[in-house]
C-alpha positions as CSV (number, residue, x, y, z in Angstrom):
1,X,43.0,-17.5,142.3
2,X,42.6,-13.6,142.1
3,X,44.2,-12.9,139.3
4,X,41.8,-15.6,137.8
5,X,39.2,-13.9,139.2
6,X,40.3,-10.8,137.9
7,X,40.8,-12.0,134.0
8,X,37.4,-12.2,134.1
9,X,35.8,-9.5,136.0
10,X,37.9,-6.5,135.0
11,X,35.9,-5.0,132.1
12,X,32.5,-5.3,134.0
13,X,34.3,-4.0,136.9
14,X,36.1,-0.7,134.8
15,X,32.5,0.1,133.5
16,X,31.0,-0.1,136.9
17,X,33.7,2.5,137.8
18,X,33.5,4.8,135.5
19,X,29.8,4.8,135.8
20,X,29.8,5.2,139.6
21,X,32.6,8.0,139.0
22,X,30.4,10.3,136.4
23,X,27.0,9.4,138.1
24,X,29.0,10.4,141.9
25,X,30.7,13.8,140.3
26,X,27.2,14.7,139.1
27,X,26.2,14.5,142.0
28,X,28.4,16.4,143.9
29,X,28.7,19.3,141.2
30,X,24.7,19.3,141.7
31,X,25.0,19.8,145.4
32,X,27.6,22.1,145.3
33,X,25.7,24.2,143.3
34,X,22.7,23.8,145.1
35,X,24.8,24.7,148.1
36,X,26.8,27.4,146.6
37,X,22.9,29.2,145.4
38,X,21.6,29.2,149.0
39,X,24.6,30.9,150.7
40,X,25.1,33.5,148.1
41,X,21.2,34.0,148.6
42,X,21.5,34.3,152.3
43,X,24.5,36.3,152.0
44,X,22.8,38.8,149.7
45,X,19.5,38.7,152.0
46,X,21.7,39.4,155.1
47,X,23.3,42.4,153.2
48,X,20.0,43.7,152.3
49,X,18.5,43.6,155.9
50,X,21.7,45.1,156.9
51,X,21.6,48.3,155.0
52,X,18.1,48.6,155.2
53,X,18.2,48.8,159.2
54,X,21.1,51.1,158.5
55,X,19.5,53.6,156.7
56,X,16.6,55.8,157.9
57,X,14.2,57.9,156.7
58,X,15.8,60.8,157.5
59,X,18.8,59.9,155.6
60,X,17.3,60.1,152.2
């Protein structure tokens, strides 16, 4: 029965999976670089605040 099933279905089923697989890693390499933009901006924003409360006016 499944493999009956299966004689039938498998190319709909391949394309279905190789859409799902490019439309999902699109995805994901979006979000990751989404993600990736927003911590190297907070990271550089920390760093800024940091050194400017480091330094004084007397300093320069």
């Amino acid at each position: 029965w499944i493999t009956d099933q299966l004689s039938t279905l498998w190319q709909p089923f391949l394309l279905g999976s190789v859409v799902c697989g490019v439309l999902l890693g699109a995805l994901a390499y979006c979000l990751t670089m989404l993600y990736w933009r927003w911590w190297v901006g907070r990271q550089w924003r920390r760093r800024k605040h940091k050194s400017a409360a480091h330094s004084s006016p007397t300093d320069q």
